[in-house]
N, C-alpha and C positions, 0 to 999 in steps of 0.2 A: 883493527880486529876486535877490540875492546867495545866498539861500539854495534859491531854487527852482533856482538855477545849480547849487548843488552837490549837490540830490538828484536832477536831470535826467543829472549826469553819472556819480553811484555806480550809477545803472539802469542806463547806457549799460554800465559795467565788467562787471556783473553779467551783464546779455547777454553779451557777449562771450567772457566766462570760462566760461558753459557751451555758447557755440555751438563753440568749438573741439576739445574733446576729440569730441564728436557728428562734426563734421565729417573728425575724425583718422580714428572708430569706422569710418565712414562707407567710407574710403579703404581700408581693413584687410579683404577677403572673411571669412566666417566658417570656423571649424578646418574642418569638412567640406566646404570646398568650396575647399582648398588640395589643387591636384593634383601629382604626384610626374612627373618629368622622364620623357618618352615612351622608352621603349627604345630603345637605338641597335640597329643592323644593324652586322652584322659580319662582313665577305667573306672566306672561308675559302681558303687557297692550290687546292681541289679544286674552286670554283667555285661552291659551297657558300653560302649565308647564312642567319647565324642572330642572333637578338636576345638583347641583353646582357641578360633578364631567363630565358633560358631554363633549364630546370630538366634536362634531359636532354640528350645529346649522343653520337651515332653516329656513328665514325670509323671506319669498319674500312678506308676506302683508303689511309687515312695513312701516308707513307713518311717514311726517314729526313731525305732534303732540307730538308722541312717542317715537322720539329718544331719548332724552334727558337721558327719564326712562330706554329704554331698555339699555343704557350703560352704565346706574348704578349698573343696572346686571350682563353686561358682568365683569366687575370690581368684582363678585364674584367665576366666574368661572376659575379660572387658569388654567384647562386642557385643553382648548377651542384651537381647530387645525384648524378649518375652519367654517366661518361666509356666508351663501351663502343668498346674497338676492334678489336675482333672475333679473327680467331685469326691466328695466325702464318704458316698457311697447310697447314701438316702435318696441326694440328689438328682432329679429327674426333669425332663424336658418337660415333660405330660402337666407331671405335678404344679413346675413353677407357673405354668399356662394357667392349670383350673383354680389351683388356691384362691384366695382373697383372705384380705383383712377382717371381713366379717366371717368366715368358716375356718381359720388358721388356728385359732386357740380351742377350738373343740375337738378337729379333724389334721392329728398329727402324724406327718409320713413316718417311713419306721425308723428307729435311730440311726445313725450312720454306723459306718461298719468300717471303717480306717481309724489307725488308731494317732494319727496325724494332729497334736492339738496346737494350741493360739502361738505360742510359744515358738513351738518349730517354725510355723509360717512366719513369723516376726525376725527368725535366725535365717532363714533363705534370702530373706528382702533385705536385711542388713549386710548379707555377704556380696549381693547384685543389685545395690539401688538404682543404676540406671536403668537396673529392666520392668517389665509389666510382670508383677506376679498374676496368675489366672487361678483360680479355687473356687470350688461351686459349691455350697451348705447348704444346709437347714438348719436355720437358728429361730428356738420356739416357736417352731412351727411354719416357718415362714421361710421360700425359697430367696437365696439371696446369691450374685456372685462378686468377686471384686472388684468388679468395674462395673458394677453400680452405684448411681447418683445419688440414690435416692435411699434410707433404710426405713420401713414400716412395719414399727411391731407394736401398733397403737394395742390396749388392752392383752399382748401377750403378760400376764402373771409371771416376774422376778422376785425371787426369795434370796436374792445375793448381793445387793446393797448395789446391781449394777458391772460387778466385776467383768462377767463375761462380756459383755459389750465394750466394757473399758481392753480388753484383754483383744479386740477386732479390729476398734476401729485405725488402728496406726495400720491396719492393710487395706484397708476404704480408702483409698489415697481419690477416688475420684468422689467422694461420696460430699453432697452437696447440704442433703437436709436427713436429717433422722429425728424421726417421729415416736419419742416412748409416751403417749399419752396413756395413763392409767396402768403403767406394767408394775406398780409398787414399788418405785424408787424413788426414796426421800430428792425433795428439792435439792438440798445439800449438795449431794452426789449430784443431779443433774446442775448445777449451777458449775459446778468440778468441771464436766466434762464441755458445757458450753464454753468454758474458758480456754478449754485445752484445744480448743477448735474452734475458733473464731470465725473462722474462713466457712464455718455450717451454721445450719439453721438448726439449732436443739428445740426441741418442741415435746413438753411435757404439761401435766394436766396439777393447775393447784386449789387449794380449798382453805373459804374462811368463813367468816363470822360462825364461828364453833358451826363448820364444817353445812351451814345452811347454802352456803353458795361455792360456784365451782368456775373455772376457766381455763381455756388454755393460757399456754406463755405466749402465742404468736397472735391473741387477742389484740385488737386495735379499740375496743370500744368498752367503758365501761361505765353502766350508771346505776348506782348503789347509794340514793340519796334517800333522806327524809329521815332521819335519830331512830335505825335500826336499832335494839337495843343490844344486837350482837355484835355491832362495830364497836371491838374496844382496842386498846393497846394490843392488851394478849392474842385475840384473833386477828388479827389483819397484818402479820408479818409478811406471811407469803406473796402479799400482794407484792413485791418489792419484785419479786419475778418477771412481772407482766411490763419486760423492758419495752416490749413494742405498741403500748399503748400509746395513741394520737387523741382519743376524747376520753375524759373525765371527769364524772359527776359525783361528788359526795358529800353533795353539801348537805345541812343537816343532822350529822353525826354528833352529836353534842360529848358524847361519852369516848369522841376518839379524839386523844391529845398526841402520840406521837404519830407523828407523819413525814417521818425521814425515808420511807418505802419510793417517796418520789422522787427522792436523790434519783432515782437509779430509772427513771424516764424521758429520758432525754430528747425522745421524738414527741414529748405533747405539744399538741397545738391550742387544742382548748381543757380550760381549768376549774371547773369550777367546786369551790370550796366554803363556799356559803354558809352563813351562822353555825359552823364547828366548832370544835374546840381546841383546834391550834392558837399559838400566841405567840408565833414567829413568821416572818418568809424563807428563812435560813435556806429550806428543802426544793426553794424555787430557783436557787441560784445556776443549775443547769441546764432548765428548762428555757432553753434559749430560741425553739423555733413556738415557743407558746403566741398565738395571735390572738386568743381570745379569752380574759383570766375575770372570773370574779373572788374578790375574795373582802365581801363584806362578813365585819368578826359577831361572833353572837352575841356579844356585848362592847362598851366603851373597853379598849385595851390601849397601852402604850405599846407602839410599833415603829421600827425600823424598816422602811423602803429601801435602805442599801442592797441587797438582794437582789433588787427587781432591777440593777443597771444594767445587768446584761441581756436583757428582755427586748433587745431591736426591735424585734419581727411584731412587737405587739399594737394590734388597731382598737382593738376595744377592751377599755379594763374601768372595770367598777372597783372602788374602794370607800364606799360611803360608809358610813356609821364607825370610822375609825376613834380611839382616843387619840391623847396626846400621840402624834405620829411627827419623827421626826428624819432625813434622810429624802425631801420632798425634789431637790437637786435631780432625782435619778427623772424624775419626768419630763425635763429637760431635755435629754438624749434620745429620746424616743421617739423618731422620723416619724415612725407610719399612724399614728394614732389618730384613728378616725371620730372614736367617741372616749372622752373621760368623765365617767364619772367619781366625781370629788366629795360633793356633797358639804351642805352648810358647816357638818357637826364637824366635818376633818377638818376642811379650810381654816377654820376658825385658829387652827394650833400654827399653822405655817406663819411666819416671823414676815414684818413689815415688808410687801413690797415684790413676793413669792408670785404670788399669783398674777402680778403685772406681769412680770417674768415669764410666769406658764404659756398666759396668753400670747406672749409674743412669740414664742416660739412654736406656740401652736393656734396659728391663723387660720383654717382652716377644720380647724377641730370642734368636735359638737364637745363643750364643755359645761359641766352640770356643778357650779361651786357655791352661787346665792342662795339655794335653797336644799333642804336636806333629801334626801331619796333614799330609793333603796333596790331592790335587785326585779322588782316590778314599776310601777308607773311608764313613764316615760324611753325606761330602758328597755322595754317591751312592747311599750304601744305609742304612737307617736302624738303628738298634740291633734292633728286631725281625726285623730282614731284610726288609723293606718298602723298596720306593725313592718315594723321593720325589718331588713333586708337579712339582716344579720341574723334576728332571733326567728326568722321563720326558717332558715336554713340551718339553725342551731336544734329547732324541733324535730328539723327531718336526720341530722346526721344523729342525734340519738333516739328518734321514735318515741320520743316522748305519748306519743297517739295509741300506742300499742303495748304498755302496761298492762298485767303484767308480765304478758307475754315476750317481751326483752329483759325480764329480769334475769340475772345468773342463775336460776337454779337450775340443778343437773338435767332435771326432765324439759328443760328448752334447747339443751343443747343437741342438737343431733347427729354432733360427736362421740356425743358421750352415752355407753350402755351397761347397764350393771352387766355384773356376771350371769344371774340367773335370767338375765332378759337376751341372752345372745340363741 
């Protein structure tokens, strides 16, 4: 009896132990048929209602009063893909059509009539950054909305040190290049805002040698040689702007000793800096795709070539009429070099045994070290009287032939137009 007890009660366990999980299964709905919390409704300050699952959103009554609340909303809808709130009030289909760049700053649409500013638009996009904000302006004159790439408000007149534009562009989220040429905001500030947007082309207009010459920052070209007397220290700061120069010419400037503006060039390919009045290479130490550098000094000077190791990419570099010049090791490293000129007066300083050395490492190089030169003869015209490949391509990429018509001044550029000539 004792034993039918205790196998009557191992069946009872045995029940038990699997009627419970059945019964848990039981209580538990299956995955597909667990449903997702009903959308709320969300009553909007304009009387408005819309559902926390909504994927679009049209506000173009939206006033300043109201921001505040309505992007405490947006803050509830995370499926939100685009915010459109319409235009400013100024803004027009017709208008953005006929404007241009040349008629925008005489001929301005009427002011806008929302009282909607930078601010509020910056508190909607921050409460909904996954979505597209949509806003149509007129800003100095100029139709613009915010899914444009591009901003042009070359020659529109700013009296604000640039604010209002700084106070935009974090809602340009697709905007690629913005163009202030001549709208009166110091370099300073535009250099601020190239920083803060890296990912855009800033393109503004600078001036030097006491304001006789002028360019853009998106200039690739520039030749401003022969001992202007307006190239000095003091005027030629701004050049330090012109980060997308690839040619430059300035040799000759006798009266310009600082030249750390070039730190800040990184894309030069050709250099030329001929009898000035620098007495370092320090400013060349980033100028790393330079292919093409002269830099004979306007007189005998002691110099350091340590600089120029980083100068790979270079094929033809002239360095005659150096003084005691010491740091000769870096021309060693220098693969591609198709022509060096050395010249008698430098060689002369290089320590026993240097210039076996150059040569062998450069077999194939036109090397000019027995006899003295300079930035004419030979480097220019070949012993046949042939010129060569280099410096005839060197006259076309900067026109040398069309003096002084390539010069920087304002009236070559035809970008650039005063105010009373619009």
């Amino acid at each position: 009896m004792q034993q039918y007890k205790m196998l009557l009660l191992s069946v009872i366990l045995v029940l038990c132990t699997l009627a419970v999980p059945k019964a848990a299964a039981e209580s538990v709905p299956p995955q597909d048929e667990v449903k997702t919390p009903a959308a709320a409704e969300l009553h909007f300050p304009d009387g408005s209602t819309h559902n926390t699952d909504e994927m679009q959103l049209y506000l173009p009554g939206l006033v300043h009063a109201d921001a505040r609340a309505v992007a405490e909303l947006l803050k509830q809808m995370p499926a939100l893909e685009l915010i459109d709130l319409g235009t400013d009030g100024a803004w027009t289909e017709s208008g953005r059509a006929e404007l241009n760049a040349q008629t925008a700053s005489v001929k301005r649409p009427e002011a806008a009539t929302r009282d909607l500013d930078w601010a509020d638009l910056r508190l909607l996009q921050e409460a909904a950054p996954q979505a597209e904000l949509v806003y149509r302006f007129v800003l100095f004159g100029r139709y613009f909305t915010t899914l444009d790439e591009e901003m042009d408000l070359n020659h529109s007149p700013m009296n604000d040190n640039g604010r209002e534009i700084r106070e935009i562009l974090p809602l340009m989220r697709h905007c690629r290049r913005l163009d202030m040429d001549s709208c009166g905001v110091p370099s300073v500030t535009m250099a601020l805002i190239r920083d803060e947007y890296p990912e855009m082309e800033v393109i503004w207009r600078i001036w030097f040698a006491d304001d006789m010459f002028t360019m853009r920052t998106d200039s690739e070209r520039l030749w401003c040689a022969n001992h202007y007397p307006n190239m000095t220290d003091n005027c030629t700061q701004e050049l330090k702007y012109l980060t997308k120069l690839r040619l430059l010419d300035l040799g000759h400037n006798l009266d310009l000793h600082d030249w750390n503006f070039i730190r800040y060039m990184p894309d030069l390919e050709v250099l030329i800096i001929t009898a000035s009045g620098w007495n370092t290479l320090a400013m060349l130490e980033n100028c790393t795709k330079l292919e093409y550098l002269e830099i004979l000094p306007a007189g005998h000077i002691e110099l350091d070539l340590h600089p120029l190791a980083g100068l790979q990419n270079l094929e033809h570099l002239n360095m005659c009429g150096m003084g005691k010049t010491t740091g000769w090791e870096v021309l060693l490293g220098m693969p591609k070099l198709k022509r060096l000129w050395i010249g008698a007066g430098t060689a002369q300083y290089f320590p026993e045994g240097a210039m076996e050395q150059i040569l062998e490492a450069h077999p194939d190089t036109q090397i000019i070290y027995k006899e003295e030169s300079s930035a004419v003869g030979y480097w220019r015209h070949n012993p046949d009287g042939s010129v060569p490949e280099r410096y005839t391509l060197l006259r076309q990429q900067f026109e040398y032939d069309r003096w002084p018509e390539v010069a920087p001044y304002p009236y070559n550029d035809p970008k650039y137009y005063p105010s009373w000539g619009r």
